[in-house]
N, C-alpha and C positions, 0 to 999 in steps of 0.2 A: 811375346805379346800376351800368352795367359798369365807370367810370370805379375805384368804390370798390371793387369786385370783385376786379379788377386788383391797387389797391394793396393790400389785405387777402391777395389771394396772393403777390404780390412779397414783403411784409414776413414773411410764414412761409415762405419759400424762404430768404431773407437771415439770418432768425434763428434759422430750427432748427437743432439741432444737428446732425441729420442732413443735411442738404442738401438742393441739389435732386434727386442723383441715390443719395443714400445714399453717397455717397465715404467722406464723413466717420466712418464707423460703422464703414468698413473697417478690421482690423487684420490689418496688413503682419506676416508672420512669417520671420524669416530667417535663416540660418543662414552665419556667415563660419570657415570652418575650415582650419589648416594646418597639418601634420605632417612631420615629418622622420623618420627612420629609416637608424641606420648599424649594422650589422648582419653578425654573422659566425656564421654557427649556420642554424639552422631558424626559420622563419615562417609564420603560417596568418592572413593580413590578408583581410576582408572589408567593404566598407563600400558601403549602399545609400541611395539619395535618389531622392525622388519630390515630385511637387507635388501629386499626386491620386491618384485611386484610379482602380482598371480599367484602360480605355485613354488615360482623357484625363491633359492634363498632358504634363511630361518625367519621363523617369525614366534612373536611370542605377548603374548596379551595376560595382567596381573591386573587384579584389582581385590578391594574391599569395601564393606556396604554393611551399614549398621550402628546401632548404638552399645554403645556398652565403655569398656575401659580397655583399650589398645594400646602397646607396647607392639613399634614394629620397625625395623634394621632391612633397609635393601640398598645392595649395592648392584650394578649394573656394567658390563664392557661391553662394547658393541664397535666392530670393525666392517667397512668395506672398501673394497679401491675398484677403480677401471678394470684391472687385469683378471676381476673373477671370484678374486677372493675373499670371503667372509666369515666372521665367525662374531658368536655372543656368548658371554659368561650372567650368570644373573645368581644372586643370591638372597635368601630371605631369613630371618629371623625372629619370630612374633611370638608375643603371648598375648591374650584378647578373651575379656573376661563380660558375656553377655550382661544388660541390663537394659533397663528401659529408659529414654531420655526423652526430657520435657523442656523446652526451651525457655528462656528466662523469659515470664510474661510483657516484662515491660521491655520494649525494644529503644536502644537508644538511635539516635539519629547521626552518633559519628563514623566517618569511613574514611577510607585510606585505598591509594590504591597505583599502582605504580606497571609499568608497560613498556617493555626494552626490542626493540627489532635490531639486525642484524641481516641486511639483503645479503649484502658480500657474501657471507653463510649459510643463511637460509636459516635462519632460528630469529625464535620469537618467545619470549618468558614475561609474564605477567602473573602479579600477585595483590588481588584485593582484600580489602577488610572491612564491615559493617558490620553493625549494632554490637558496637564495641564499648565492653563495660570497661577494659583492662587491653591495651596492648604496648608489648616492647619488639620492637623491632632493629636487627641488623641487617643490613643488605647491602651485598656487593657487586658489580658489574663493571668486568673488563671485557669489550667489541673490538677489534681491530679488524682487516681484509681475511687472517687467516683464522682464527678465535675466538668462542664465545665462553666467557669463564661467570659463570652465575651461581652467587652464595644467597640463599637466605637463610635468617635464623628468627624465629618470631616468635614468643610467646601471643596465645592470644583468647581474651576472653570473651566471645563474641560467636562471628561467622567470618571464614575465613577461605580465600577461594584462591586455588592457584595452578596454575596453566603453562603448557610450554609445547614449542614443535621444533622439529628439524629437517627440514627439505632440502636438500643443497640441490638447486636449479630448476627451473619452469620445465614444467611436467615431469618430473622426477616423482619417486613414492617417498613421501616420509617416512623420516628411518626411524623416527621419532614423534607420540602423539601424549600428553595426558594430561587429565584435567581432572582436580581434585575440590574438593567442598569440605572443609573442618566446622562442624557447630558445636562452642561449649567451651570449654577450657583445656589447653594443648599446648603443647611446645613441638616445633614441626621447624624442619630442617633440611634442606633441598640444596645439594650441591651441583653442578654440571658443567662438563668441559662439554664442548660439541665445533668441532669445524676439518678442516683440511691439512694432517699431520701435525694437530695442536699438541704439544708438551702433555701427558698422562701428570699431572701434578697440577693442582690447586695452588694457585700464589698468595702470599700473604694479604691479608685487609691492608 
């Protein structure tokens, strides 16, 4: 009788879907992001990432603020799943040379402005532009249930404001927050995968 015991729990450890320790139920949520920014003018960059709420977890809060001439390189990894586990990588590279900025007196009256949600995921990217003397703009967006894949690439001579979050689920902590402002003349470049065991690779335009 313990013989069949045995085998009758082996075989529902082997074939549930869940496992034996629930692994399998876990979903990995991730986040791979990098940005470039060349920049002559004023900037008001904030960007925050957590794995949890409170005290547990990592967390980690980046920003910049000010005028001058910025040259600046981040890239970003951010994991966590159901089962506990978490980790983030983050890296930066800048050179930011002070000055004083004065915004072009005449303000033009064109804008642009563009706004992607993604419930399934819980991400949200938005990227405006006003009193634009000058802009060129690339932008890409691929949403599906499992991924949120978001390229921009923008020259721009003006003001320029761009936004993103990642929450996966109602009442969850965002693992992901930041909200940035460009005034002047820049070239700014925002990549971001973010969802539920999404591919680490950016897909072709």
């Amino acid at each position: 009788m313990r013989c069949l015991w045995l085998v009758a729990l082996l075989s529902f450890l082997v074939f549930s879907p869940v496992g034996p320790l629930g692994l399998a139920a876990a979903s990995n949520q991730t986040i791979t992001q990098h940005s470039f920014v060349l920049l002559n003018g004023y900037m008001d960059d904030t960007k925050i990432y957590q794995t949890d709420s409170g005290f547990a977890g990592q967390k980690m809060v980046v920003g910049t603020r000010g005028s001058g001439f910025v040259s600046r390189r981040q890239s970003v990894d951010l994991y966590k799943s159901d089962d506990g586990n978490s980790g983030m990588d983050f890296n930066e590279w800048a050179v930011m040379d002070y000055k004083p900025y004065t915004p072009n007196p005449t303000e033009s009256q064109l804008k642009n402005a563009l706004c992607a949600k993604n419930y399934d995921v819980g991400s949200v990217f938005s990227e405006s532009y006003s009193n634009i003397n000058q802009l060129f703009k690339d932008t890409n967006i691929h949403q599906d249930e499992n991924v949120s894949v978001y390229q921009m690439h923008s020259y721009i001579d003006g003001t320029a404001k761009v936004g993103a979050r990642y929450q996966n689920g109602s009442g969850a902590v965002p693992t992901m927050t930041m909200g940035s402002v460009y005034v002047g003349q820049g070239w700014i470049q925002e990549e971001m995968v973010m969802g539920d065991n999404p591919p680490l690779i950016l897909p072709c335009p």
